[in-house]
Backbone bond lengths (Angstrom), bond angles and torsions (degrees), N, CA, C in turn:
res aa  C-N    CA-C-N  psi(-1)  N-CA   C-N-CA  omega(-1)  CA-C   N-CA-C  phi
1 X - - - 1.444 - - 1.534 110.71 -
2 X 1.802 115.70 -51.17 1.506 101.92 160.70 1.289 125.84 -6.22
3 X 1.560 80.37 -96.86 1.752 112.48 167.64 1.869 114.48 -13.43
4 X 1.020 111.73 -74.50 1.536 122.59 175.34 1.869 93.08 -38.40
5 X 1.250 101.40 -72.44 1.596 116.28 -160.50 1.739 110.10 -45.20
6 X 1.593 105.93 -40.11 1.638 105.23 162.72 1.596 121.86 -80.16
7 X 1.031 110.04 -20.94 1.626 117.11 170.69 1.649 118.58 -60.95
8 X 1.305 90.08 -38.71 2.343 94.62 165.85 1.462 97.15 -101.41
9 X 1.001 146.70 -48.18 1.378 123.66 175.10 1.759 116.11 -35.82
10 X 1.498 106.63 -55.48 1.520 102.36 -177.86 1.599 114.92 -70.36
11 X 1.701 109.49 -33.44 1.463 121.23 -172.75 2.165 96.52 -57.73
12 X 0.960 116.03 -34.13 1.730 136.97 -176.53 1.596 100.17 -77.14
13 X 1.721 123.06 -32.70 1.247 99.10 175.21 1.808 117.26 -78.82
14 X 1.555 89.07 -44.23 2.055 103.63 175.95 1.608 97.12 -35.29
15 X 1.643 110.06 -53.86 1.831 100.84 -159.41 1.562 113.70 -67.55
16 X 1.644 99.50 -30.80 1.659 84.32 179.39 1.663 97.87 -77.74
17 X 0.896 147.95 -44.43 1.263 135.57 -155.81 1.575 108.41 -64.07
18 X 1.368 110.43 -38.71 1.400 120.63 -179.27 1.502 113.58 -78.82
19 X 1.414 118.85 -13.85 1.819 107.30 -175.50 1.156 90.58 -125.86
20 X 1.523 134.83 -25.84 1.470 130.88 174.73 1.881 103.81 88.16
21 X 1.129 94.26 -2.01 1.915 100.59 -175.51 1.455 100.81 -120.92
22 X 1.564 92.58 124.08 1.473 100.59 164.50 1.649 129.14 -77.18
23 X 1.209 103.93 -30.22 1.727 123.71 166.54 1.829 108.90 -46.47
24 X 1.446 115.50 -35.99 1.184 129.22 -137.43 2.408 85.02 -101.90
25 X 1.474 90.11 -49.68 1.367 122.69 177.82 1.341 99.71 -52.80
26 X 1.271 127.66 -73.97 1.443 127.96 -176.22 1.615 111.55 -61.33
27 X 1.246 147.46 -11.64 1.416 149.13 -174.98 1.354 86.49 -93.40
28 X 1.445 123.30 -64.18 1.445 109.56 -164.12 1.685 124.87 -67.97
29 X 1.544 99.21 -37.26 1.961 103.59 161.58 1.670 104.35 -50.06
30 X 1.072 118.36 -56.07 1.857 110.98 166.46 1.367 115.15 -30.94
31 X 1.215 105.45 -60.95 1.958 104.18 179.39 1.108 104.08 -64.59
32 X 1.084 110.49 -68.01 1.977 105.08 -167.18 1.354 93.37 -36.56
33 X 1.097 135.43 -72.89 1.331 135.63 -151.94 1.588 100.29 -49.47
34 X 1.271 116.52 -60.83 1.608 114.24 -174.13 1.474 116.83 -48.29
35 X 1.617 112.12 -13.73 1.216 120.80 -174.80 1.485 105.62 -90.08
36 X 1.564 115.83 -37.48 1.417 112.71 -178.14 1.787 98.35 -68.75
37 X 1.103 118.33 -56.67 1.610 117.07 159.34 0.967 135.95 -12.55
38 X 1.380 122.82 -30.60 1.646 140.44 -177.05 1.331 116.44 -98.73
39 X 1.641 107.69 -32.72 1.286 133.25 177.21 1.983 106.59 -68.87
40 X 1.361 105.00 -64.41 1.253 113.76 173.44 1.802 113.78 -44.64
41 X 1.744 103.33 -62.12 1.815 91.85 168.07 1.233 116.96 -65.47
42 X 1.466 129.56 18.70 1.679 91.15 -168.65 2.267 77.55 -98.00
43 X 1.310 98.47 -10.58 1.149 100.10 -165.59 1.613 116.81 -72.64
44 X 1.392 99.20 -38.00 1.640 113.03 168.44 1.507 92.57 -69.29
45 X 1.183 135.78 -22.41 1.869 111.68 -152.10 1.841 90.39 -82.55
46 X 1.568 110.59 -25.65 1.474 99.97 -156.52 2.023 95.97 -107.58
47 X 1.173 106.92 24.53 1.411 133.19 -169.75 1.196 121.78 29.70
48 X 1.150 119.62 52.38 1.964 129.80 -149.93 1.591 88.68 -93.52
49 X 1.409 126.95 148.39 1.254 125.83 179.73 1.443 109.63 -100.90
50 X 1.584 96.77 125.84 1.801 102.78 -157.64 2.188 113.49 -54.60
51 X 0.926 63.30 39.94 1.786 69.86 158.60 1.255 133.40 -39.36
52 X 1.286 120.66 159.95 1.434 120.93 156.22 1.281 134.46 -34.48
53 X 1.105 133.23 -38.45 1.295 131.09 167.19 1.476 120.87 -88.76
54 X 1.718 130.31 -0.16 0.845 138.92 156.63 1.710 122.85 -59.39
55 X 1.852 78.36 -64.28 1.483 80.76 177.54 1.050 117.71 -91.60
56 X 1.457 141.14 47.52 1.558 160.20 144.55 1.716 91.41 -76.54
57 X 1.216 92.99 -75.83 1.738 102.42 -172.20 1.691 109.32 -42.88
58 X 1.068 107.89 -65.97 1.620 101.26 -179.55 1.612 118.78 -43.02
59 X 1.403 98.94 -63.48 1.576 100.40 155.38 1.712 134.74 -1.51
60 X 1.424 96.07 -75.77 1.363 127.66 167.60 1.509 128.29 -61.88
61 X 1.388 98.17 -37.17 1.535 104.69 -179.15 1.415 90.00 -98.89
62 X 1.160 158.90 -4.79 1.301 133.51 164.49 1.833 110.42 -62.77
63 X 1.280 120.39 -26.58 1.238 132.39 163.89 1.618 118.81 -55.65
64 X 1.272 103.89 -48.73 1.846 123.87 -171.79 1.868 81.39 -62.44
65 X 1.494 100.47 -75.61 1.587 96.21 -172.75 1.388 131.91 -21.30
66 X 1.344 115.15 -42.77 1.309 148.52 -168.19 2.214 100.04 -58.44
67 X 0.984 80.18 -54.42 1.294 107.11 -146.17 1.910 106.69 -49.46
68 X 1.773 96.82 -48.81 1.853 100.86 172.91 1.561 106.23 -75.12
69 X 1.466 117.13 -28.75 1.570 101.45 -179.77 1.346 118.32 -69.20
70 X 1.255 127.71 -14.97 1.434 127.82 -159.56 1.150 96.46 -97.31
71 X 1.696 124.89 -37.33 1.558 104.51 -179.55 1.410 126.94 -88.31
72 X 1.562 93.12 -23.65 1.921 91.68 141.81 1.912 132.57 -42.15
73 X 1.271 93.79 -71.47 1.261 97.37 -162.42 2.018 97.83 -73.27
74 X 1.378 132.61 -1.01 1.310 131.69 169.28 1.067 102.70 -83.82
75 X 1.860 132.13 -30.85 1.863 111.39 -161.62 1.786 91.99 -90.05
76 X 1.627 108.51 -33.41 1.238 114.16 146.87 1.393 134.97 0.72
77 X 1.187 97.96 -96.37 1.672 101.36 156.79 0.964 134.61 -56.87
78 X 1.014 117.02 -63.99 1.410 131.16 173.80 1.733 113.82 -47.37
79 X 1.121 146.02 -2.85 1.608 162.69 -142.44 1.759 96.76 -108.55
80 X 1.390 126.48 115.18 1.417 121.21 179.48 1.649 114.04 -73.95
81 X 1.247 112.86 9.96 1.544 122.47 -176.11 1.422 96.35 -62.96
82 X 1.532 131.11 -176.52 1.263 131.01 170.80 1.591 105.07 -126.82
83 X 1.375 116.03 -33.04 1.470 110.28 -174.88 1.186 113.05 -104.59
84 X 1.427 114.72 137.13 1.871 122.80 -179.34 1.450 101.12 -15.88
85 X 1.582 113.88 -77.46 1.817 108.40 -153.61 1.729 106.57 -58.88
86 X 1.234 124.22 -43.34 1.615 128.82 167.20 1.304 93.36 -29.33
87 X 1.566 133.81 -84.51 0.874 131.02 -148.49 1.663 126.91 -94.32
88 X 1.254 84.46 15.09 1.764 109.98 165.81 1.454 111.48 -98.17
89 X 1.267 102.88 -32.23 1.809 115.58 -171.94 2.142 95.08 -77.31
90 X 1.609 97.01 -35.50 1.265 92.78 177.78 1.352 148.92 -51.07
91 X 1.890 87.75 -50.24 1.732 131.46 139.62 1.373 109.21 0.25
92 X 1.447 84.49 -84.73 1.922 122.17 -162.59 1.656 92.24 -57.48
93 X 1.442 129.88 -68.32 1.360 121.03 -146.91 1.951 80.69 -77.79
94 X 0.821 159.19 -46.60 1.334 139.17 -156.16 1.880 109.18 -75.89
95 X 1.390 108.06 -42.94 1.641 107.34 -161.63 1.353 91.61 -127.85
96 X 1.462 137.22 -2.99 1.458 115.29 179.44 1.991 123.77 -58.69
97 X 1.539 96.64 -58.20 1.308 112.60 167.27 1.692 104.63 -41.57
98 X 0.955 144.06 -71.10 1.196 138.67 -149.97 1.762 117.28 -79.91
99 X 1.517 104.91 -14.54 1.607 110.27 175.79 1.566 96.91 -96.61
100 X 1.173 126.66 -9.17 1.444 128.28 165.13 1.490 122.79 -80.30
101 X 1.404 116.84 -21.67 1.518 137.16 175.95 1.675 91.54 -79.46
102 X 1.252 97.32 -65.56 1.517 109.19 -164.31 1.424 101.33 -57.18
103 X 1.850 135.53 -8.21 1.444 93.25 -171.00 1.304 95.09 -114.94
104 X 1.729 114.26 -11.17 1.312 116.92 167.42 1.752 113.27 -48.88
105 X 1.318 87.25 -50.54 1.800 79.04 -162.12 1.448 103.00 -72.09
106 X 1.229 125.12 -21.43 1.659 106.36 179.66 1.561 113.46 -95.66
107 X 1.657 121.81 21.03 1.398 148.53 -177.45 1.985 77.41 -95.51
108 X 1.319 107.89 -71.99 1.458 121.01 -160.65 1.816 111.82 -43.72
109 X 1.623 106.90 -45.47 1.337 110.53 154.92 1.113 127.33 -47.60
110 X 1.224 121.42 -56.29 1.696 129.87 -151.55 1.561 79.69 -68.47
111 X 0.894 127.24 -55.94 1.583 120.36 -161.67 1.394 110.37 -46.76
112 X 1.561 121.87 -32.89 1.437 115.37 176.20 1.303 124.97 -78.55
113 X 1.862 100.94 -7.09 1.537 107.55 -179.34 1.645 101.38 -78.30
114 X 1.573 113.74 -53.04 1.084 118.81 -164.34 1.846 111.26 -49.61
115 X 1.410 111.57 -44.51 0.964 114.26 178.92 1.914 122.77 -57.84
116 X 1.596 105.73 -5.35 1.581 94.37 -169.44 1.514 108.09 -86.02
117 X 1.500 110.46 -168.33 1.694 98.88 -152.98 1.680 86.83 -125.48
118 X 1.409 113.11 12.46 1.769 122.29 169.97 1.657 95.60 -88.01
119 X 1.279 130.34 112.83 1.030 147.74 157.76 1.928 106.67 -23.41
120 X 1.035 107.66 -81.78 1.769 113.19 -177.53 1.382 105.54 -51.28
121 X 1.727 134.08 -26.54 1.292 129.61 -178.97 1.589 103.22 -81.94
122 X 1.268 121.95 -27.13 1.144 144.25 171.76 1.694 122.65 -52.12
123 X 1.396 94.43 -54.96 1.920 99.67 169.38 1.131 91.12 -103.81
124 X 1.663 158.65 -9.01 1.682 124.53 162.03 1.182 96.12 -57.82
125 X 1.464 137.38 -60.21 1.356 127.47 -166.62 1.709 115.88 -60.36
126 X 0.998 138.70 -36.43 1.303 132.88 174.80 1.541 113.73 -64.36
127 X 1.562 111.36 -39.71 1.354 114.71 169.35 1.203 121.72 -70.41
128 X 1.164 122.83 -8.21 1.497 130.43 -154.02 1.795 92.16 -100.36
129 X 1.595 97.88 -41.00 1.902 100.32 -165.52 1.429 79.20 -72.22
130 X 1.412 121.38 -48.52 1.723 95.31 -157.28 1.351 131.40 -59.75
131 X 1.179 99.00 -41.24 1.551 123.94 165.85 1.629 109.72 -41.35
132 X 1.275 100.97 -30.82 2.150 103.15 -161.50 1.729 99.76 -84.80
133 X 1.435 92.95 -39.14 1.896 114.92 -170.95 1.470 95.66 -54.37
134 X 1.439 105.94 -63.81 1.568 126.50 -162.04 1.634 97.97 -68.43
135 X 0.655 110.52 -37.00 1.792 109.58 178.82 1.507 123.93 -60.08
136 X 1.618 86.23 -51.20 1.705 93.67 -177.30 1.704 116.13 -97.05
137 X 1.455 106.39 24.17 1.344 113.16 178.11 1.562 107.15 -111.80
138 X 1.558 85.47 -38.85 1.750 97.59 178.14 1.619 105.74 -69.16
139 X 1.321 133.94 -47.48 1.814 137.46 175.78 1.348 110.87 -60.55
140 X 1.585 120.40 -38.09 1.288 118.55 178.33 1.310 134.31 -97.63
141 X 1.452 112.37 -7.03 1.511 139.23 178.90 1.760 117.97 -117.70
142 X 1.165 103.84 -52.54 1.612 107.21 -154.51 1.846 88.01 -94.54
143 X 1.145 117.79 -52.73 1.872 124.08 -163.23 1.643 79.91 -48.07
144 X 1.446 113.96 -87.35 1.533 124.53 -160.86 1.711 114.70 -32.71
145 X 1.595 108.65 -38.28 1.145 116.49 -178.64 1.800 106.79 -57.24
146 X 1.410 114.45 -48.37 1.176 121.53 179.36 1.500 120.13 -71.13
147 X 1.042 105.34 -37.01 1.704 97.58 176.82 1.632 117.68 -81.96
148 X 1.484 104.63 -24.88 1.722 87.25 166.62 1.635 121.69 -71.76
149 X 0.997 98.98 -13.52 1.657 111.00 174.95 1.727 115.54 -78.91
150 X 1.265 108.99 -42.59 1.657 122.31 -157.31 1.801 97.41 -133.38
151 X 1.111 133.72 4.53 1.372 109.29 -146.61 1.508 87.36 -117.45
152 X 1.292 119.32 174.79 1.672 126.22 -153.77 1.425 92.64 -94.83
């Protein structure tokens, strides 16, 4: 749990440093988090005992998580539009395409993990798709949803 607890603490320092907005910072630590959330049940759903190689994976994927919200919420900011959807639409046409490449192809991996007959290669890959699914649903669905509502 540490571990987790310094993994959004630092994931919270990258975002302010990278969007310069704390408003922007606190919406996206929300997602990530809902993402580590999804990660954690998928783990209770398949009742795996949080082991060592679990919490390696979580570990790790709290990083993966990290990764589509930040370049959201950076082109985000960074976007000379003035109103949320402008600069959501901005988002989308600069980094959408490419976190959609990016989650396919590491969707396309996980599938070869899931399939191996080594147990730990077995749940990195299941954790790995969920983590990618949940990531790029939460940056491309849930973030945008929130910032046209709340976002600067």
């Amino acid at each position: 749990m540490q571990g987790i607890l310094l993994s959004i603490v630092m994931a919270f320092i990258v975002l302010v440093l990278s969007t310069g907005n704390l408003r922007i910072s606190f919406i996206a630590i929300w997602c990530i988090s809902s993402i580590i959330l999804s990660l954690l049940s998928m783990i209770a759903l398949l009742e795996w005992k949080f082991g060592m190689i679990e919490s390696t994976c979580v570990i790790v994927f709290i990083g993966i998580s990290v990764d589509y919200v930040v370049h959201i919420c950076h082109n985000y900011t960074h976007a000379l539009e003035l109103s949320p959807k402008a600069r959501m639409d901005h988002a989308y046409r600069q980094i959408g395409k490419a976190i959609v490449g990016g989650a396919l192809t590491s969707c396309f991996s996980a599938g070869f993990l899931i399939v191996c007959q080594a147990s730990s290669l077995n749940k990195f890959g299941v954790l790995l798709l969920t983590t990618i699914l949940c990531s790029m649903l939460t940056a491309l669905i849930m973030l945008p949803s929130i910032l046209y509502v709340v976002g600067p």
